[in-house]
PAZAPA-4460 file (N, C-alpha, C; in steps of 0.05 Angstrom, whole numbers, plus 32768, in hexadecimal, padded with zeros to 4 digits):
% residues 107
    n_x    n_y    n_z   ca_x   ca_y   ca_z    c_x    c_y    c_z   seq   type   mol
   81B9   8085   8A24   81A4   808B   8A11   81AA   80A6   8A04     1      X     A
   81A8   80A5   89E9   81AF   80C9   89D8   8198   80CF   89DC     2      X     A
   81A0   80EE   89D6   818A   8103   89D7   816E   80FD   89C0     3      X     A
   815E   810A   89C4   8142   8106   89B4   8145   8111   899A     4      X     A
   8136   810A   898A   813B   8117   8969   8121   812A   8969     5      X     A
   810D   8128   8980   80EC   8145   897E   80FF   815C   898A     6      X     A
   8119   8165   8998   811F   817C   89A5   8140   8177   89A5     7      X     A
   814A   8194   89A3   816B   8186   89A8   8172   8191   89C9     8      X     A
   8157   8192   89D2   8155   8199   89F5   8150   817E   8A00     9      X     A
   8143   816B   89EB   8136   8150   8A00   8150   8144   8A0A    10      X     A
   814F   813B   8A1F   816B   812E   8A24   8156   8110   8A3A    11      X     A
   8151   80FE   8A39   8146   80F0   8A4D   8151   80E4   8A5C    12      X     A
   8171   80EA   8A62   817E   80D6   8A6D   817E   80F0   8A8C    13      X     A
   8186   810C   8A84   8183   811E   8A91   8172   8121   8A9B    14      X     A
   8157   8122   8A87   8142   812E   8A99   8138   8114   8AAE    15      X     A
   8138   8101   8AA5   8130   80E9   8ABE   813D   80F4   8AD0    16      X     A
   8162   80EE   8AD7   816B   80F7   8AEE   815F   8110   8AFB    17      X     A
   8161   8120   8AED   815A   813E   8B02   8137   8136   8B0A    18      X     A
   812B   8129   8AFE   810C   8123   8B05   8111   8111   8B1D    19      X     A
   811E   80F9   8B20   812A   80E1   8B38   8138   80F8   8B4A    20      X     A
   8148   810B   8B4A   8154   8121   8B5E   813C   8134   8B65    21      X     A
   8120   8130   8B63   8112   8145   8B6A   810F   8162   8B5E    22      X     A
   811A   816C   8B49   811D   8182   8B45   8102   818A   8B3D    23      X     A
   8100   81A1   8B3F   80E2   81B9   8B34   80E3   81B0   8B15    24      X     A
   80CB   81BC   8B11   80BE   81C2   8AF6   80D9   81DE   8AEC    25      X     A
   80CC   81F2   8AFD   80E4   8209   8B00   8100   8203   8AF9    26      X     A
   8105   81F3   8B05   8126   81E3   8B05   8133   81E0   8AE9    27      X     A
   811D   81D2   8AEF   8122   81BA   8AC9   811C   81CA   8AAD    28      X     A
   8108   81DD   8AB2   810A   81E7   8A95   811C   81FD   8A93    29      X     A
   8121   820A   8AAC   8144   8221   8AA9   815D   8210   8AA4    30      X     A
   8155   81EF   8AAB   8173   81E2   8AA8   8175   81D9   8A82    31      X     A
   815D   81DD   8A83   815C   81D0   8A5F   8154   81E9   8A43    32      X     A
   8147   8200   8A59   8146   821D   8A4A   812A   8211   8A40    33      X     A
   8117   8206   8A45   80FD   81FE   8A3C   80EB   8211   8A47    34      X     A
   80CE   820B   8A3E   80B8   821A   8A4D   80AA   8204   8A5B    35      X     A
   809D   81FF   8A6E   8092   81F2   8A7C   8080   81D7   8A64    36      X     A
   807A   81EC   8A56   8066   81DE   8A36   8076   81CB   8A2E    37      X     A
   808F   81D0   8A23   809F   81C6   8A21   80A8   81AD   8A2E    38      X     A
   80B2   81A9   8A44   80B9   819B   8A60   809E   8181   8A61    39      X     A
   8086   8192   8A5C   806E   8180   8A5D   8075   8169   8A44    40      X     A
   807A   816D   8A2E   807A   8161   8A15   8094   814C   8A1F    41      X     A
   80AA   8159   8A2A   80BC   8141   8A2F   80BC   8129   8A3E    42      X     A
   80A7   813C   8A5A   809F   8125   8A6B   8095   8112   8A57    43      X     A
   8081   8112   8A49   806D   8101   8A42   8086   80EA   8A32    44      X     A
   8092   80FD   8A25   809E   80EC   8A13   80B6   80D4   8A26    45      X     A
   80BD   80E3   8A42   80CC   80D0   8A4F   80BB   80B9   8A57    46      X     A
   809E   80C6   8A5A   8095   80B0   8A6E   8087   808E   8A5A    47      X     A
   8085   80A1   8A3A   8080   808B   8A2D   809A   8076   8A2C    48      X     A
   80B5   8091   8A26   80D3   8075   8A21   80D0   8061   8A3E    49      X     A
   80CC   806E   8A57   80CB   805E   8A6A   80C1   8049   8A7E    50      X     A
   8099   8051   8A67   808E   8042   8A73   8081   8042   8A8C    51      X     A
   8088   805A   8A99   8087   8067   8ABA   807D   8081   8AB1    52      X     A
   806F   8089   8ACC   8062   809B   8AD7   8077   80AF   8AE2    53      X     A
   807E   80CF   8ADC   808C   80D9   8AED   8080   80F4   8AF4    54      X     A
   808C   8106   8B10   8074   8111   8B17   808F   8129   8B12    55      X     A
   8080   8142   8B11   809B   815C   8B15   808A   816E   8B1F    56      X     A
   8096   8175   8B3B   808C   818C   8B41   808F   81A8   8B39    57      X     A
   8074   81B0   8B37   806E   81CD   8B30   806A   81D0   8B0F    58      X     A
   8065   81BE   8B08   8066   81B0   8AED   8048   81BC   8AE3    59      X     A
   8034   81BE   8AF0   8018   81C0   8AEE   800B   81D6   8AFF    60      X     A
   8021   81E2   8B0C   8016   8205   8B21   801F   8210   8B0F    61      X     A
   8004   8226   8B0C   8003   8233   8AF6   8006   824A   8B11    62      X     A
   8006   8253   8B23   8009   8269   8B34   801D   826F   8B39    63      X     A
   8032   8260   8B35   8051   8264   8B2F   8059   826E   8B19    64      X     A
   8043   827A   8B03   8058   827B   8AE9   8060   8298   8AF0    65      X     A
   8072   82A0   8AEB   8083   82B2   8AE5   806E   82CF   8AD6    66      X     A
   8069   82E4   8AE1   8059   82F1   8AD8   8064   8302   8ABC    67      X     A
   807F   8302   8AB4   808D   830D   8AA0   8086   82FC   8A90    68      X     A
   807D   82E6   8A93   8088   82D1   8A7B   8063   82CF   8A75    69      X     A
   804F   82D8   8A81   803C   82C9   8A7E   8033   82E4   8A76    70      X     A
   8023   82E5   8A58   8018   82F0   8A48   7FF5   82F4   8A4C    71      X     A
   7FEA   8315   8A54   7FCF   8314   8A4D   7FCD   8324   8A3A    72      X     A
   7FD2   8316   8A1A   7FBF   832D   8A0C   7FAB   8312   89FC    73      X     A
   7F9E   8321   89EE   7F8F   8314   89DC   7F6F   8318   89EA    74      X     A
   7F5A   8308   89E4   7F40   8309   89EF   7F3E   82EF   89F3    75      X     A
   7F29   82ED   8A12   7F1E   82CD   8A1C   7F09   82CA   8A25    76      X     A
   7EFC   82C2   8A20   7EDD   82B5   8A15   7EDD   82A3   8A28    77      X     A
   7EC8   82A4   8A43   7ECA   828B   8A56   7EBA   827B   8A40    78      X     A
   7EB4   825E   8A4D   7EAA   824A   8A42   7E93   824C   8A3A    79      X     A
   7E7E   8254   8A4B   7E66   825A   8A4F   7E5B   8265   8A39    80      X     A
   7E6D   8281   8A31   7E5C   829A   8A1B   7E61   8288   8A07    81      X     A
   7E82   827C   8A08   7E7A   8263   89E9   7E6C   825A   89E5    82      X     A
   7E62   8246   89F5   7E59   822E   89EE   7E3D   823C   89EC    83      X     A
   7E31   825B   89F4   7E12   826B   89EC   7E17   8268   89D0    84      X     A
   7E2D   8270   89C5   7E2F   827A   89A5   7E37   825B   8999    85      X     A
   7E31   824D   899C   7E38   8234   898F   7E62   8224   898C    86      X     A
   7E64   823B   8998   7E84   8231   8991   7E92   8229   89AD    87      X     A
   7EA8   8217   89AE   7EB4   820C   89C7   7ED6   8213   89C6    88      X     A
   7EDA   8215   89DF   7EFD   821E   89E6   7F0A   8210   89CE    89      X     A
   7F1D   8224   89CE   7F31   8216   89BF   7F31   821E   899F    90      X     A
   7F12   8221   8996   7F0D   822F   8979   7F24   824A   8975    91      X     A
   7F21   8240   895D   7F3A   8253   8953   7F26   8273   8944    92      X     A
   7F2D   8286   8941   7F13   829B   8932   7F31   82AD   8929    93      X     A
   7F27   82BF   8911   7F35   82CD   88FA   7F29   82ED   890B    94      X     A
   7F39   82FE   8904   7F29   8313   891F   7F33   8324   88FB    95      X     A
   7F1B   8336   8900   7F27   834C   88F4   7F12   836A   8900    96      X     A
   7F1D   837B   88FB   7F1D   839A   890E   7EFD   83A7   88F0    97      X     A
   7EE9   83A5   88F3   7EDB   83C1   88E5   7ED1   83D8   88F2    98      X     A
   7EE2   83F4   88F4   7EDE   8408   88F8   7ED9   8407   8918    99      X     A
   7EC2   8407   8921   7EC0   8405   894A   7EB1   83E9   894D   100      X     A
   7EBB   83D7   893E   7EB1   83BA   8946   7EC8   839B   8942   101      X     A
   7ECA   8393   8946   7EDA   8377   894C   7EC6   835D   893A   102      X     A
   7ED3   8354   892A   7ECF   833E   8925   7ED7   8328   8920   103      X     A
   7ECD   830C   892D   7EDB   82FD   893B   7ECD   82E2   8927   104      X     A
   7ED2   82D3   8914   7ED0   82C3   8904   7EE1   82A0   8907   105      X     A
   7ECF   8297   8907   7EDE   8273   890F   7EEF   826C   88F4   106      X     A
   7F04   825F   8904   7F1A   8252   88E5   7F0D   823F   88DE   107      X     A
***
């Protein structure tokens, strides 16, 4: 089977095997240079060419990620204070800076 035309990383003939050999989540996206995000999108896409269910470990431990690679900036809003102010995860907002105040505007 050729490679995928969504990535010139998809390879499904590869990634099945190394998934059938057991390998990590870890494994597979250093063997393909992917991000886990990544790796997720292929699974899916293997599992639709194949019709099958496949499992990869460490695929979904987020306590493993790599603390270099994992980014805190920005601001996060638990669910709760959203959903007080009428808005839910995921909303996108336009931020702009006035003088000693923050404002935070929905797209």
């Amino acid at each position: 089977m050729a490679k995928g035309n969504y990535s010139i990383r998809y390879d499904p003939d590869k990634l099945r095997k190394m998934i059938e050999e057991g390998k990590t989540a870890k494994e597979i996206t250093e063997e393909f240079q992917i991000s886990p995000y990544t790796l997720r999108e292929h699974l899916v896409m293997l599992q639709n060419l194949d019709k099958k269910i496949y499992v990869v470990n460490g695929l979904f431990d987020y306590s493993t990620a790599e603390k270099s690679k994992v980014k805190k900036e920005g601001i996060v809003f638990s669910k709760e204070m959203l959903e007080k102010t009428g808005f839910s995860p995921g909303d996108c907002f336009e931020m702009t800076v006035e003088e000693d105040r923050i404002v935070l505007k929905k797209c």
